[in-house]
FIRO-94745 format. One record per residue (C-alpha): residue in three letters; x, y, z. Coordinates in steps of 0.1 Angstrom, whole numbers, padded with zeros to 4 digits, always signed. Example, Ala and Ser with C-alpha at 12.3 -4.5 7.8 and 13.67 -1.06 7.14 Angstrom:
ALA+0123-0045+0078
SER+0137-0011+0071
***
This chain:
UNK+0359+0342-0858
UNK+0357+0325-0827
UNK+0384+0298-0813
UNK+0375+0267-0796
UNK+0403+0255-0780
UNK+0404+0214-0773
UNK+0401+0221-0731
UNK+0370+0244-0736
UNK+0353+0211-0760
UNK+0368+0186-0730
UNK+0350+0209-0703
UNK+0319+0218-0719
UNK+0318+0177-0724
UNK+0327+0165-0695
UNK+0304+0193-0675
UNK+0274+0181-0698
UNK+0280+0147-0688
UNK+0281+0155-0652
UNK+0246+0171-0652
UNK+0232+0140-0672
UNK+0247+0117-0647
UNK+0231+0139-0617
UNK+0196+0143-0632
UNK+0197+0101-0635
UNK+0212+0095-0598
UNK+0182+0120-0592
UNK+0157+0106-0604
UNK+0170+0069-0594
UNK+0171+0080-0556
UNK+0133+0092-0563
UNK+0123+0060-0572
UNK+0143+0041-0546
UNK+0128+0064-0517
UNK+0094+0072-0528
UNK+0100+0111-0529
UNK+0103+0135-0551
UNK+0117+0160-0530
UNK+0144+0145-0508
UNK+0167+0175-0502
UNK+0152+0213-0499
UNK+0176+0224-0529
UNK+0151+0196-0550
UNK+0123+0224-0544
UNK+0124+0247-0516
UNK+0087+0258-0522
UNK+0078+0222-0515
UNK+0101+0210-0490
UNK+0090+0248-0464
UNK+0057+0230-0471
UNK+0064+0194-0464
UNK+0085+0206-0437
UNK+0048+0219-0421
UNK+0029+0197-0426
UNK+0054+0171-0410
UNK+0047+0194-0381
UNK+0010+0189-0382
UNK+0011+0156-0379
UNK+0033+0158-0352
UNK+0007+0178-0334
UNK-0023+0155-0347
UNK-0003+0123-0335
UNK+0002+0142-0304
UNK-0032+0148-0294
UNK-0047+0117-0306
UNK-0022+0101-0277
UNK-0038+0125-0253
UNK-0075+0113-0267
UNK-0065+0079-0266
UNK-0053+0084-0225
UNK-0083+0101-0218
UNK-0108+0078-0234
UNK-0094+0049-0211
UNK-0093+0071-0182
UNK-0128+0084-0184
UNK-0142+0046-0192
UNK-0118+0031-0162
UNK-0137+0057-0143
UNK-0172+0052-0158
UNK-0165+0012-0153
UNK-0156+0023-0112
UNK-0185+0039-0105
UNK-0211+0014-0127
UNK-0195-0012-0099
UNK-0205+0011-0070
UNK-0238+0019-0080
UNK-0243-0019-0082
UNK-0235-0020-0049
UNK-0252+0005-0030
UNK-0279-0006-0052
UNK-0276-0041-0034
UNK-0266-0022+0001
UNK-0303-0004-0004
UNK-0320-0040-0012
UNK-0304-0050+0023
UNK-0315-0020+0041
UNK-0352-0026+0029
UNK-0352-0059+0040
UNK-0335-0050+0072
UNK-0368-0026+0077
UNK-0388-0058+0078
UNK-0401-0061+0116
UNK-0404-0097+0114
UNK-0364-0104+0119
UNK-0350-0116+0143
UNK-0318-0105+0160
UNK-0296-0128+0142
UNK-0312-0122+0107
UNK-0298-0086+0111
UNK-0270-0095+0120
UNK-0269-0117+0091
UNK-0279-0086+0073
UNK-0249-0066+0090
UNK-0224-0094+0080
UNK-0235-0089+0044
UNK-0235-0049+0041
UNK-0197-0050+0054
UNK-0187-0075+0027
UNK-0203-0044+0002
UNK-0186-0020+0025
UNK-0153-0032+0017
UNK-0163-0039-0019
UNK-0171-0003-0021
UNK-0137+0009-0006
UNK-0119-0011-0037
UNK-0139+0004-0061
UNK-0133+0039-0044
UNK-0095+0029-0044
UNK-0095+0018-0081
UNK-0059+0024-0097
UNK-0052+0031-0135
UNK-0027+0016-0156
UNK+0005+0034-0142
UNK-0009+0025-0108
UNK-0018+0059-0097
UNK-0055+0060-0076
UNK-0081+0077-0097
UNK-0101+0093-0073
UNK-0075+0111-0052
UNK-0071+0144-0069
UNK-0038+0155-0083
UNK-0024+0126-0050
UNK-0025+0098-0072
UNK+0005+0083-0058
UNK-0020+0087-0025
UNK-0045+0056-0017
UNK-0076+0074-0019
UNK-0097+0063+0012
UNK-0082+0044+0040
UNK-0096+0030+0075
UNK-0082+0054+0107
UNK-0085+0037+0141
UNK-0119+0035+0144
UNK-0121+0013+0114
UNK-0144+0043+0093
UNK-0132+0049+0058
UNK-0119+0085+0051
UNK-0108+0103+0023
UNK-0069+0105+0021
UNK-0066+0124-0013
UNK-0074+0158-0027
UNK-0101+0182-0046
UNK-0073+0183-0078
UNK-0092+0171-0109
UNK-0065+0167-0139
UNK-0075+0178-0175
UNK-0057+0170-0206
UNK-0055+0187-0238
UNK-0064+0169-0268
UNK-0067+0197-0296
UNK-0058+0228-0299
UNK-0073+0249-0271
UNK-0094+0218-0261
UNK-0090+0207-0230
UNK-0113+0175-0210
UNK-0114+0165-0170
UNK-0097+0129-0174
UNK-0110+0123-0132
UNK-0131+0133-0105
UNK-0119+0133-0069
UNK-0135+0109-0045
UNK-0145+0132-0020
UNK-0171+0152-0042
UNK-0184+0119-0052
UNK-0183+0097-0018
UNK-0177+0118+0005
UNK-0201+0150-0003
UNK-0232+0136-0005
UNK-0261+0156+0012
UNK-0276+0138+0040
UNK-0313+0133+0048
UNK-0328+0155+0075
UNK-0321+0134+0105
UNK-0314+0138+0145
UNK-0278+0149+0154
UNK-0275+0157+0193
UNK-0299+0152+0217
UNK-0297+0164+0257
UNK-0324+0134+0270
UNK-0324+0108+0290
UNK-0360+0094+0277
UNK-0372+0116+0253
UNK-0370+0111+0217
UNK-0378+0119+0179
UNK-0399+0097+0158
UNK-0417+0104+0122
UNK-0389+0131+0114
UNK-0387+0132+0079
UNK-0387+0160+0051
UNK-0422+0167+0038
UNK-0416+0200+0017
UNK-0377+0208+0006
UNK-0392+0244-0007
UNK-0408+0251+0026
UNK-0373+0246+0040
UNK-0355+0268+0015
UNK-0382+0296+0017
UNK-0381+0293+0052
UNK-0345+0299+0062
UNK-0339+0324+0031
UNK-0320+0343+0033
UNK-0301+0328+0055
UNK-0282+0289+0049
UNK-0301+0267+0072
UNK-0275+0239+0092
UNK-0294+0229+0120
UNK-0331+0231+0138
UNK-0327+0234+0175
UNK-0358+0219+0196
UNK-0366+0226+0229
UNK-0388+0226+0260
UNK-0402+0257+0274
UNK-0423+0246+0303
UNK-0438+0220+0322
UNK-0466+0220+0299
UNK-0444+0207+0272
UNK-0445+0235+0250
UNK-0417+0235+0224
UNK-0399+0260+0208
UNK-0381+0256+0175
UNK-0350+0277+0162
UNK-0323+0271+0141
UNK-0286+0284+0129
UNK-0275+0281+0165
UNK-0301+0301+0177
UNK-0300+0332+0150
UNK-0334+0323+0137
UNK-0368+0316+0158
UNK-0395+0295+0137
UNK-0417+0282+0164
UNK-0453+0279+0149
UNK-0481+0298+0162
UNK-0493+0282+0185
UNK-0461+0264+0193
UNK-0462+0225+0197
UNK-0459+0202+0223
UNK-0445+0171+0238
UNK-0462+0141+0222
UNK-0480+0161+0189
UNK-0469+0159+0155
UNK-0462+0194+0139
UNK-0446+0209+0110
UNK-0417+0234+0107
UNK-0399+0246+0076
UNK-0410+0214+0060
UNK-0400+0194+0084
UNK-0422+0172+0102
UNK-0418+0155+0137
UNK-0425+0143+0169
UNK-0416+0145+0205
UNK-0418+0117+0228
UNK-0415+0122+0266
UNK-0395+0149+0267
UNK-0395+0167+0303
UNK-0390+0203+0312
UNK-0366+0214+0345
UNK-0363+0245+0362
UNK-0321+0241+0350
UNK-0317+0249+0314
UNK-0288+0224+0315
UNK-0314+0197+0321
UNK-0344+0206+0300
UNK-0347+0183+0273
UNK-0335+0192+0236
UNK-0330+0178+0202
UNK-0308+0189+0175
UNK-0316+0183+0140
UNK-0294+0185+0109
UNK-0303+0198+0077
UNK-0283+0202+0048
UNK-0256+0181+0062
UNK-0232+0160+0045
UNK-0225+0125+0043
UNK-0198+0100+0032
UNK-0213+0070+0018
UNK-0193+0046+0038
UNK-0206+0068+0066
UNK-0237+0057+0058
UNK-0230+0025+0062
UNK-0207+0022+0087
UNK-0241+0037+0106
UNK-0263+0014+0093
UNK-0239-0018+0101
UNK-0239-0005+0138
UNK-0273+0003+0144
UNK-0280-0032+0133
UNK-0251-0045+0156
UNK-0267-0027+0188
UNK-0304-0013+0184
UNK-0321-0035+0203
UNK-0365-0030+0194
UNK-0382-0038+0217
UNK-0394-0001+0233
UNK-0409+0022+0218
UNK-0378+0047+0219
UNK-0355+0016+0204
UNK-0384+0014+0176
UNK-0383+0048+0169
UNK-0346+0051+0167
UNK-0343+0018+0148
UNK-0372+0029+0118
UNK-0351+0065+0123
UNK-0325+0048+0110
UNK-0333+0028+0081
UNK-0355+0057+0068
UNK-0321+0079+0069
UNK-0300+0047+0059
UNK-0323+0051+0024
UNK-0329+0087+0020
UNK-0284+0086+0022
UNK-0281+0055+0000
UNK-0306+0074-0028
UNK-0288+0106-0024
UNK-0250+0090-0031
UNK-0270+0069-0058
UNK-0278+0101-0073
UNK-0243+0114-0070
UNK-0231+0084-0086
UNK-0255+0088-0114
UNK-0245+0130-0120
UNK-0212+0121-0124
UNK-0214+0089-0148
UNK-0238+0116-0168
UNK-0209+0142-0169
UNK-0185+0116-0179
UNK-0205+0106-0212
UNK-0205+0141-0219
UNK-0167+0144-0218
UNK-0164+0112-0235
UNK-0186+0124-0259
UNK-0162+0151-0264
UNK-0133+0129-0270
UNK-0146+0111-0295
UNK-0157+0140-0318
UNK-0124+0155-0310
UNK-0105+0121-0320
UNK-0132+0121-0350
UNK-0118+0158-0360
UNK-0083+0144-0358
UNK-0081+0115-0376
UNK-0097+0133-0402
UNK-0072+0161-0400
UNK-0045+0135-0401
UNK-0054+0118-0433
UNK-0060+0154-0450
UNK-0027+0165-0442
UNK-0010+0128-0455
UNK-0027+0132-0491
UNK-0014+0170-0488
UNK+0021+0157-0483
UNK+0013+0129-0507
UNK+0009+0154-0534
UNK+0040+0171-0524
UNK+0062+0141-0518
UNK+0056+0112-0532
UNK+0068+0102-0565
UNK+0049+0088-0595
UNK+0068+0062-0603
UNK+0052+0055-0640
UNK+0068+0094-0644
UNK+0098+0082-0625
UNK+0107+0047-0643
UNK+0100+0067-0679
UNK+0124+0095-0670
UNK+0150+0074-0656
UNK+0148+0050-0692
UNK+0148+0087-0713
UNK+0178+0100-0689
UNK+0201+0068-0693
UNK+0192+0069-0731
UNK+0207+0103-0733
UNK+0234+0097-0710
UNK+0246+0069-0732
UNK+0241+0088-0764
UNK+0259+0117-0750
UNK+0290+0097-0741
UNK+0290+0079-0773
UNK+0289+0114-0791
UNK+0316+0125-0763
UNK+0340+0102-0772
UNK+0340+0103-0806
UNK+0346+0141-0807
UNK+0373+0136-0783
UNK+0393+0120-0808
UNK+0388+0142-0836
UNK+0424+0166-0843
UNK+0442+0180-0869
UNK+0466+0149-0866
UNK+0440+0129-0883
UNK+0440+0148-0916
UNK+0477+0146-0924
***
């Protein structure tokens, strides 16, 4: 026969009452938080779980900022360099038109006043800043103005060949800018005269016929210069190039006042002279494969329309040199404009898949944690309603067993 003392009924009471009364403050905090699981001990399978994918979206959140920087980066940049192909786009219209015989001095010069109004629009574009006022185009130097004006009033590049990348997934990472000098400042340059040693001779028609003729040429050397001179007093020329290393005078060779072709070049020379001292013989120096700022381009361009004078047939020469160069440069850091905005759709391309991928990721893991977390609160409100129900039976019952003694039979 087993006893049951009073304390042992109390306890057992009292302790059944407890758990009641915790599995309805439970289930009420459920309902006023929205979770089911708001403390591991609730279910520790569930919260390691939750607990994850809180992390996830930590990291999704994470690089969806870094998408979100770089897709304003990348269209700050695209928007820059849209503006300066507009204007060398306008800066080529001028040169054309400067390339009209018919003007007059003072309509280039009207011409020149123009082209530095673009120059200086150009150097603001180049010296665009982003929203934390760092300059986009100078490298990892953002705090750095990108091109500035040294005391010859040219426009140089100030910054360096850093190009930042940000990662915006998981071992995904996307260039967020480009450094001004690959885009304005290395521009290749069109084939054009770079020293002379001549009072009165000079180089007219020199353009580039046949660019393969000039790589074949020179392989397998890398071709930086052409080197013409005058043999003899019969105006005889002879043509080498890399300083001398390699000899590609024609057979027979040209001369003074004949139009000829070389490595795909073609030229003439005008009234060159031969003398007995090699420091006096005439000679031109061309450049090939050069490089060329933009603003280079037309800092030259302004000037030769400042000071060429036509009127000789030297001046001509010089004067249709240059606009035919001016062109050939403009189209080249038109190009180079045009590469770059390409490779920038690419990468933002990129982003947007990526921030495609995310978002999705981010609303799989939230329905994930949904199921985990979040309470159903037609479950909730019915098991709260049962719970109290039982609570209040149970302490009905309680306390009318708690009276019940031996006293009450005598």
């Amino acid at each position: 026969m087993i006893r049951i003392s009073s304390q042992q009924i109390f306890s057992g009471g009292i302790n059944r009452l407890q758990d009641l009364n915790s599995n309805l403050v439970n289930t009420q905090q459920q309902i006023s938080t929205g979770k089911k699981v708001n403390k591991p001990s609730d279910d520790p399978v569930a919260a390691a779980r939750i607990l994850k994918l809180d992390q996830d979206l930590k990291r999704v959140e994470t690089y969806g900022r870094n998408a979100s920087l770089a897709d304003n980066r990348l269209k700050q940049e695209e928007s820059s360099l849209a503006s300066a192909v507009d204007i060398i786009q306008r800066v080529r219209e001028l040169t054309v038109q400067a390339g009209n015989g018919s003007l007059s001095a003072n309509d280039r010069k009207s011409i020149s006043a123009e082209l530095k109004e673009r120059l200086g629009q150009l150097a603001n574009v180049a010296n665009t800043r982003d929203a934390s006022g760092e300059y986009i185009f100078s490298g990892f130097q953002g705090n750095t103005q990108a091109f500035v004006q040294d005391d010859s009033g040219a426009w140089v590049y100030q910054g360096d060949e850093g190009q930042r990348v940000l990662e915006i997934d998981d071992g995904v990472t996307v260039p967020i800018s480009d450094h001004g000098k690959g885009i304005f400042e290395n521009v290749p340059a069109a084939v054009s005269m770079t020293g002379t040693n001549s009072v009165d001779g000079y180089v007219s028609d020199l353009a580039l016929v046949n660019e393969s003729d000039l790589r074949s040429d020179f392989a397998p050397a890398v071709p930086n210069d052409l080197t013409v001179t005058v043999v003899d007093a019969a105006g005889t020329l002879s043509i080498t190039a890399n300083g001398g290393a390699l000899n590609l005078t024609p057979v027979p060779a040209p001369t003074v006042g004949e139009p000829f072709e070389v490595a795909g070049i073609e030229l003439t020379v005008n009234d060159a002279v031969f003398d007995a001292d090699p420091t006096l013989t005439d000679s031109f120096t061309i450049g090939i494969s050069d490089k060329q700022s933009v603003f280079a381009t037309i800092e030259n361009l302004i000037s030769g329309l400042d000071t060429l004078a036509k009127g000789t047939p030297k001046t001509n020469a010089e004067y249709d040199a240059l606009i035919a160069e001016s062109l050939t440069n403009l189209d080249n850091a038109q190009e180079s404009l045009i590469l770059t905005q390409t490779e920038l759709g690419g990468r933002l391309n990129a982003v947007e898949s990526t921030t495609a991928f995310l978002d999705d990721s981010a609303l799989y893991t939230k329905e994930i944690r949904s199921q985990l977390q979040d309470v159903d609160y037609a479950e909730a409100i019915s098991n709260l309603s049962f719970q109290s129900f039982v609570l209040q039976a149970a302490q009905q019952s309680f306390a009318q067993i708690s009276r019940l003694s031996l006293f009450d039979r005598l």
